[in-house]
SEDO-973895 format. One record per residue (C-alpha): residue in one letter; x, y, z. Coordinates in pm, whole numbers, padded with zeros to 5 digits, always signed. Example, Ala and Ser with C-alpha at 12.3 -4.5 7.8 and 13.67 -1.06 7.14 Angstrom:
% residues 2
A+01230-00450+00780 S+01367-00106+00714 
***
This chain:
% residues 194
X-07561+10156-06397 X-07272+10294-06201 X-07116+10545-06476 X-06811+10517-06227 X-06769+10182-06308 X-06807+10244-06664 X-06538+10536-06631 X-06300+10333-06436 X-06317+10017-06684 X-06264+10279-07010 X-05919+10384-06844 X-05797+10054-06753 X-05895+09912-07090 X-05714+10249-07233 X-05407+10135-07018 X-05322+09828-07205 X-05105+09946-07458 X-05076+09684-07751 X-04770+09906-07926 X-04592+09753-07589 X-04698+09434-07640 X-04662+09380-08021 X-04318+09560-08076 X-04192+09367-07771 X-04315+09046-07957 X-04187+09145-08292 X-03817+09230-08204 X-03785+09124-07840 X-03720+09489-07687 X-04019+09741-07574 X-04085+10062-07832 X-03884+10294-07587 X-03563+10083-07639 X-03545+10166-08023 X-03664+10487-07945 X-04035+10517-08035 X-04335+10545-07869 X-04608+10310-07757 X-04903+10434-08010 X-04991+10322-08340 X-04714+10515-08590 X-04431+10395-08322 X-04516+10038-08361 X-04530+10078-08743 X-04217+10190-08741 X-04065+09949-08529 X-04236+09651-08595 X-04432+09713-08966 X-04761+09651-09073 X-04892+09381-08923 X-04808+09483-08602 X-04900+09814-08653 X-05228+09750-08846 X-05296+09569-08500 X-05235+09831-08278 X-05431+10062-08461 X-05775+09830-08452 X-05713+09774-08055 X-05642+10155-08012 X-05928+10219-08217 X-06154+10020-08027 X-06031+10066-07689 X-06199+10441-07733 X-06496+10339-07959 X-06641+10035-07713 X-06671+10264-07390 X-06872+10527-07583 X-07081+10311-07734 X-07197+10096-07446 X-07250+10388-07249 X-07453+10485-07529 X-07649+10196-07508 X-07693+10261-07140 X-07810+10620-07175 X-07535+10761-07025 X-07574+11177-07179 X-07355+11502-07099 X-07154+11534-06867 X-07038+11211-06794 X-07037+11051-07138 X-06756+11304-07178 X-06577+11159-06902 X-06639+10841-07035 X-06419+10931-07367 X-06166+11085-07181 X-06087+10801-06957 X-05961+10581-07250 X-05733+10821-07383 X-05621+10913-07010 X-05543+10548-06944 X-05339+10531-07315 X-05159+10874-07218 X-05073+10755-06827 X-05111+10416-06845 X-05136+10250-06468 X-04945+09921-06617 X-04646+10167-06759 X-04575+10357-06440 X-04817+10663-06538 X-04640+10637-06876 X-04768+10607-07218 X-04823+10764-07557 X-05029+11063-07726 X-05363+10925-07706 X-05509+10974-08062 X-05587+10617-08106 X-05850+10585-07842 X-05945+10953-07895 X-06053+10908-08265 X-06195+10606-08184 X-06410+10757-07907 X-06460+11085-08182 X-06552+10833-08472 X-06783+10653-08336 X-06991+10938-08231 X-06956+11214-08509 X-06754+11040-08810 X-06933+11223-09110 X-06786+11569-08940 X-06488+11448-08831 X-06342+11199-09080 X-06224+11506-09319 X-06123+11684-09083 X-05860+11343-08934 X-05785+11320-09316 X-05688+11668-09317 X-05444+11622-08988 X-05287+11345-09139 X-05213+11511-09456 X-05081+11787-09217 X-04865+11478-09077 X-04731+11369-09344 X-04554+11653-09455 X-04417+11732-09122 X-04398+11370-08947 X-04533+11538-08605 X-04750+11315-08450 X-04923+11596-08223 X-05011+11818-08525 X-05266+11539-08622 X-05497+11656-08337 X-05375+12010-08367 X-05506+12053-08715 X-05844+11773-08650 X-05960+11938-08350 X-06077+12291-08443 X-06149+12152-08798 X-06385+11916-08649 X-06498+12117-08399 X-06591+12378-08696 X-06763+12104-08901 X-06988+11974-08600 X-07072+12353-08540 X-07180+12379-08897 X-07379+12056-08856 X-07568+12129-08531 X-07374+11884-08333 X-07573+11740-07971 X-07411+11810-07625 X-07377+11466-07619 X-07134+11435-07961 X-06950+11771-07845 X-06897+11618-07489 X-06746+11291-07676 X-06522+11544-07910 X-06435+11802-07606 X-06340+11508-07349 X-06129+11287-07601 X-05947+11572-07757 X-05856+11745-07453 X-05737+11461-07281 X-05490+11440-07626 X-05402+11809-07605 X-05253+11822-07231 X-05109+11487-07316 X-04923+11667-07622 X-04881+12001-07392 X-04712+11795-07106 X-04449+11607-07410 X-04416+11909-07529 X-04313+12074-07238 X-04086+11778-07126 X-03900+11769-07449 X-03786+12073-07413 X-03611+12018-07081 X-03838+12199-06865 X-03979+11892-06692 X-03882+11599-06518 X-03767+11364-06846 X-03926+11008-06935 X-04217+11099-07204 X-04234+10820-07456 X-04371+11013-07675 X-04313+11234-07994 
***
């Protein structure tokens, strides 16, 4: 098994961005047009449930699948870390939206959940509470990172789960660094995302 290959696939399945799709679908113009981003709350909002209930099982799986068949291949520390990166890397800088895209967390907590859900599935419940009271997308992985990172210390996480964590959650913190950064001006402007 070439984990190259496997890497390579993860990003261009992490590429196709069904927000794009769907809300294109839904109300004829793409989720930048109205003036949300690409991921699973911007395609609620612009083109409700269905739509977004959609997006959210393909993000979802788009990080879960490539961790789990390299899984199945035996594919262990270091590269199964690259292998959950790559799906939230092709999500964040999509190769089919001109190195564009959104924040990533859809892949990433798919990647995260399928490896490690009993640790981190309070601490996701506890960024999206953090969410909701703020409506800031990047605080989700802001608030489930470290609390999941705490919670698979406490459990005696494997390399291989902390690889999976480290890799998919990075890859979503530069993403939300970079937006960050290019929302407030000191970049070259275009980011989606927010």
């Amino acid at each position: 098994m070439n984990v190259w290959a496997l890497v390579i696939g993860a990003y261009l399945l992490g590429s196709v961005l069904p927000g794009e799709i769907l809300v294109r679908r839904a109300v004829g113009k793409d989720p930048e047009a109205l003036g949300e981003n690409p991921g699973i709350a911007g395609t609620f909002r612009a083109a409700g449930v269905r739509a977004g209930v959609l997006a959210m099982i393909f993000d979802l799986s788009k990080g879960a699948l490539p961790v789990a068949v390299a899984i199945h291949w035996g594919v262990h520390a270091p590269w199964l870390g690259f292998v959950a990166a790559a799906p939230v890397a092709g999500h964040n800088w999509s190769v089919f939206e001109r190195f564009d895209g959104g924040l990533g967390l859809g892949p990433a907590t798919g990647a995260v959940m399928w490896v490690a859900w009993p640790q981190m599935l309070p601490a996701y419940l506890s960024g999206a509470v953090a969410w909701f009271t703020t409506r800031w997308v990047p605080i989700i992985a802001l608030v489930s990172l470290p609390l999941g990172l705490v919670l698979l210390g406490l459990t005696h996480a494997t390399g291989d789960t902390l690889v999976v964590v480290g890799g998919a959650m990075l890859t979503v913190a530069v993403r939300a660094g970079q937006v960050e950064f290019l929302q407030r001006g000191e970049g070259a402007a275009g980011a989606r995302v927010g």
